[in-house]
Every structure is written in C-alpha cells, then in structure tokens.
N, C-alpha and C positions, 0 to 999 in steps of 0.2 A: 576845668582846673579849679579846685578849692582854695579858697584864700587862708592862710597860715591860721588866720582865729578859728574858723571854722574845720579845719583838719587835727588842733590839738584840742578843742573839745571834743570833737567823734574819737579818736583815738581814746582819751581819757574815758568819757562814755563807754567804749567798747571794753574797759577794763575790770568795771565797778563790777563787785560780785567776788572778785579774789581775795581770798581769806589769807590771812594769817597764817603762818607755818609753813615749812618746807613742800608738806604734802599736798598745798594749797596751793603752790603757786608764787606767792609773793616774792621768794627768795629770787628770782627772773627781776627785780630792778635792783637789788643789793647785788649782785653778780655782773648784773651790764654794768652798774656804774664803776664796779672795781676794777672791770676789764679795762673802762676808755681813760679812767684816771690814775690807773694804779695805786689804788687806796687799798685797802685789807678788812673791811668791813666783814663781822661777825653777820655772818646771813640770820642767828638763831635771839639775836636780844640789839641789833641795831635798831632806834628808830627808824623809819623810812619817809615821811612824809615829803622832805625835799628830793628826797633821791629819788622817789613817784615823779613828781614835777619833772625834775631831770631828765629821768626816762622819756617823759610824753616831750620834752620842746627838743631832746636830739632826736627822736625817733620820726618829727615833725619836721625837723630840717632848719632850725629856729639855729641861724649862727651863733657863736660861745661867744664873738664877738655882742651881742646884745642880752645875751642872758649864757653867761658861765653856769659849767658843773657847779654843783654848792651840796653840802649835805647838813649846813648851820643855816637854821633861820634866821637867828641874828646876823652872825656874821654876813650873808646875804644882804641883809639892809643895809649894816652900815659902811662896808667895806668896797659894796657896787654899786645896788641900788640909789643910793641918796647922792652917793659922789657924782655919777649920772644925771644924778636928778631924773629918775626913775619912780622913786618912789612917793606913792600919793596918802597922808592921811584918811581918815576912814569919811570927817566932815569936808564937805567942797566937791567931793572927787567923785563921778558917775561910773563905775568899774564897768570893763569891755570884756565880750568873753574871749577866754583868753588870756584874761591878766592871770597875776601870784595874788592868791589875796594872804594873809598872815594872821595869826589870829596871835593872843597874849592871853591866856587862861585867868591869871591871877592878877593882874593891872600892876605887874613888875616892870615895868616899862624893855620887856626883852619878849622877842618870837618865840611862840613854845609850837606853832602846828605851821602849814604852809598847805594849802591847797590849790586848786585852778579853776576861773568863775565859770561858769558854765553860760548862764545870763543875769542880766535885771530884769524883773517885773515889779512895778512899782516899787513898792516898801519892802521887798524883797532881793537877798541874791543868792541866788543859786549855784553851787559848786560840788563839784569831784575831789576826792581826798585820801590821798594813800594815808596808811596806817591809820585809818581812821576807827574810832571804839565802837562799835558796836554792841549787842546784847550779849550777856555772860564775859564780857571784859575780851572778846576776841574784837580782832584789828584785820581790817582791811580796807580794799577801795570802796568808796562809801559815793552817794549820790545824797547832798544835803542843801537847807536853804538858812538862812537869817533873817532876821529883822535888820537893815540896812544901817542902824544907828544902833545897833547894838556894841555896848562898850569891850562886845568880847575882840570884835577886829580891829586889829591893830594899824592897817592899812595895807597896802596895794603895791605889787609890783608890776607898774606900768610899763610894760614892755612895749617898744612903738614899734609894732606887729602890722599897723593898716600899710597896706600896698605890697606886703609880701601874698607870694604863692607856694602852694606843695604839690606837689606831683603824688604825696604818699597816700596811700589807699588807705583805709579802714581794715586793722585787723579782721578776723573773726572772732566775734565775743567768747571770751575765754580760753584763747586757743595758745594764748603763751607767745605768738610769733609777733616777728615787728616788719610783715612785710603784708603778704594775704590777700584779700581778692576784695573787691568793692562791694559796693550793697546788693549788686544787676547778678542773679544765680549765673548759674550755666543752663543752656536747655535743657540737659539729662537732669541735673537738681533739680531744676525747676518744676519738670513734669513730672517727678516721684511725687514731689509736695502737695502739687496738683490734686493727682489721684490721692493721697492723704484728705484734702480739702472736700474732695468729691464725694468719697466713701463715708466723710464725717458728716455731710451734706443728706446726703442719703439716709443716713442709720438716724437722722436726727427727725428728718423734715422730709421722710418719703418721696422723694423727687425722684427717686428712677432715673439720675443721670447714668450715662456711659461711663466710667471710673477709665478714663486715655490719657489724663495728664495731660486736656487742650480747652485750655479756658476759652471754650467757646462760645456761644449767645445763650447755650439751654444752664451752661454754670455759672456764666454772668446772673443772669435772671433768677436760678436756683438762691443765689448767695443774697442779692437784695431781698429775696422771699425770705429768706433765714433772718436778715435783720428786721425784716419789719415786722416778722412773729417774735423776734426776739423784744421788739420797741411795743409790739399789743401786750404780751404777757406779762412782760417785766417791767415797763413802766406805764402800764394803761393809756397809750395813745391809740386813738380813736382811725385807722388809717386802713386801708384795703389789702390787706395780703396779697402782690399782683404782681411781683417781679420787677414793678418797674417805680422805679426812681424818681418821682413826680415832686410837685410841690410842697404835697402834703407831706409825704416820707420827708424833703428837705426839712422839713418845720421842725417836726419829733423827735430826727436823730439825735441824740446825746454824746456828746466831746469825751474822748477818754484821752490818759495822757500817763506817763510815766508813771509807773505804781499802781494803776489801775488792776483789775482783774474780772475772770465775768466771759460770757458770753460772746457779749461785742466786741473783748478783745479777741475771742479766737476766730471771730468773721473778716475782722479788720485781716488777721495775719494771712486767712486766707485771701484775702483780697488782695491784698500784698504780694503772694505768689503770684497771684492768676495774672499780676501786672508787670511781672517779672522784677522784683525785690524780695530781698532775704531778711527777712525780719530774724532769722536766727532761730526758729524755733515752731510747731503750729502743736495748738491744742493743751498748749501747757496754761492757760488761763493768767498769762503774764503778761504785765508789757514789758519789757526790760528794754536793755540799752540797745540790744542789737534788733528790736523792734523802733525804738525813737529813731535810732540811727538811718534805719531803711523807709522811716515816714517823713525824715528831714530830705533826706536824697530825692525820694518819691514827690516833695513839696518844690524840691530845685527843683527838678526837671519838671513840674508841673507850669512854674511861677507862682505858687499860693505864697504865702507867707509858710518861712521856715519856722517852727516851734514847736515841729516835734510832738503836737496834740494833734487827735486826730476829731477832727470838728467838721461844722456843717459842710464846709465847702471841700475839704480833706474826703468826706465822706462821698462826697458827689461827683466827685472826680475816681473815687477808686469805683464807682458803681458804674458810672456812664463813659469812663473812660478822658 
C-alpha cells in the first residue's frame, strides 16, 4: 500500500504530457471538478492549474476535510490554507512531495499558478503543473524544477499528508481514467512486449534469441550484451561484451532519468518488461512519466532508493534480478 505522498505524485506523473484543448484532453479535470462541485466552468478559456491539483488529491483519496476543492490560488491561501496554518513561506520551509506549492509571477503579493512538488534535491524542487506554458504559448501538464530560493514561489501548501495511505493505483499514462491498473503488466501484455524487446534484440545485436515473450536466461544475457555494446560504443568504456553483469559493467553503466533519450532508455524499458513492469511504452527513445513511474515501483519492491533514476544499482538489479 502507497502512502498518500507517493500515490498523488505518481498519479500527477502519470498525467504530464496532456495538452491543452478539448482534443487533448485537458477538459477531463474542468469537467470532474464541475461535476463534484457544481461549479459551471467554461472547459474552453478556464484556467486550470488548481483544478489539476484538485483533480490529483480527490482522485488520491486526500479528504476535503485537509485540503478542499479550490479553483482560486489566492483564495486557497487565505481563506484555508493559513487559517489552518497550513501554509509555509517559501524561506524556513523544506517542501514534501506532495505539498501545493504556489507560485506569484509578478511579486503582487497574490497566487497566479498552483502546482504539486514532486521532490527536493538540493537547491532544487521539482514539480507537476496543470495548465502549465509551454512552447508556442500551449498549456498543459508539465513536469518542471526551480531554484529553491527563487523569488517566483510564493510558498507551500503544507498538507499533513504523512501517515496517510491509498489503495489508488496508478492510471495509465494518458489514458484519461481515474482508476486503471498498476505499474506489474498482465502476462498476455507482458509477453507481447517481451517479443517486441526480443525481435528489437535481434534486428539490433544478432542474438538469434527465440522471439516467445519468456524472459528467460538467453534474453536476460542478450539485453546486458545490448547494454554493454551500447556503454563501448556510445560512451568508450573499456568492458567485455559477455552477457554478464560483472563489476566492470557495474562501474561504466550511466544513470538516465526523466527526460533522458537514447539507446539505454530503450534497454532500460526492455528490461523493465522482462521484470514484469509497464513502463508504458518500448522503443520510443523516451523516458516519460509512465517509465519513472514503473522504475519507482520497480525501486519499491526492490528496496533501492526510490528516485525514479535509473543508476548503477537500478541497473544491476534490472540485469541480475
């Protein structure tokens, strides 16, 4: 069972990618929200960004009791948040993921954006954000970081989230629903993907495996052969093409992580399947959310450190099991 931080960030994750417009999608959190509040929101020129939030902490299971529908960032601050004592300025305060963080565009001392943190790393935080700008002036859910002392954040909606749990699974990235299957395929998915991995195994790196959708020791071995010609060619490490997962190969491997592209992501995704996780996608040369998302799952149930990067010991574990 996920704990409530960790279920409305993968949900949120599971979203980023939805554009702007009717045709896109987006209109699925102006519509839930009008349904659970009886509000009348224009789906075609409302802002959305709290109404995102919204979406992700009922979809989450997060009572109204500790965080209300809102679709005003101000209003939000002043009217709950602070009365609460909820709400944290941007100096003092270490954000959890999880929280609302708020941003103030012009230092009017009022919310203009409302997002949800994803994590902190250092002098960094990292956040999901409906309606958020992207390139050519379109708007959707966006995957973004700051500078922690950046005067744009306005401050924190500290939701006291630790000791809650959710039972809610992880949609399917992009799929619109608020219910859906977890990150662990099904065998029948599983073992199409398989054969996908196998045949791209083959066509790449002549291994002559069986193409049966059974991650078995010859496609185990195949898939570490694929990365370590991918680690001689592509980044000049010095290592034996052998199948097998040694020291050396530990040393060389290269971390990839959200937004990454390449090679190694599409060995990661296979490796991913072969372990029965759905990264949402193989051979598309992407990491996206519904790959993080099936590498944090894959890091739970490991015990690695959850972060969603796929690093040395991430690596070593999707190779030797």
């Amino acid at each position: 069972m996920a704990t409530m931080r960790e279920t409305i960030v993968n949900l949120a994750l599971a979203e980023v990618g939805t554009e702007g417009g009717r045709a896109s999608g987006d209109d699925k959190y102006i519509e839930y929200y009008n349904k659970i509040t009886g509000a009348s929101f224009d789906e075609d020129t409302t802002p959305w960004c709290a109404i995102f939030v919204t979406y992700i902490y009922r979809i989450a299971g997060v009572p109204t009791t500790l965080a209300p529908n809102f679709a005003s960032c101000t209003t939000m601050r002043d009217t709950f948040l602070k009365k609460k004592g909820y709400w944290k300025t941007r100096t003092g305060y270490t954000p959890k993921a999880g929280d609302m963080i708020f941003f103030d565009w012009d230092a009017s001392g009022n919310c203009d954006h409302v997002g949800i943190v994803e994590k902190v790393t250092g002098s960094k935080v990292y956040t999901i954000e409906g309606n958020s700008q992207g390139g050519y002036k379109t708007y959707g859910v966006r995957h973004k970081s700051y500078t922690r002392t950046t005067s744009y954040i306005a401050g924190y909606g500290a939701i006291p989230l630790d000791g809650l749990t959710s039972t809610v699974t992880v949609p399917d990235t992009g799929s619109g629903t608020t219910g859906g299957s977890s990150n662990t395929t099904t065998t029948s998915a599983n073992a199409a993907y398989i054969k996908k991995f196998q045949t791209w195994l083959n066509t790449n790196y002549r291994l002559g495996l069986a193409v049966d959708g059974s991650y078995g020791p010859a496609s185990k071995k195949g898939a570490i052969k694929a990365l370590q010609t991918c680690l001689v060619k592509t980044y000049s490490k010095d290592i034996d093409i052998d199948g097998s997962f040694g020291p050396d190969t530990k040393k060389a491997v290269q971390t990839i992580e959200y937004g990454d592209h390449g090679t190694l992501v599409t060995i990661a995704q296979g490796m991913l399947y072969g372990r029965g996780y759905d990264p949402k996608g193989f051979n598309d040369n992407n990491f996206g959310p519904g790959m993080k998302a099936a590498t944090i799952k894959f890091q739970k149930d490991k015990k690695l450190t959850q972060d969603g990067c796929i690093g040395t010991l991430t690596w070593q574990r999707l190779a030797n099991g």
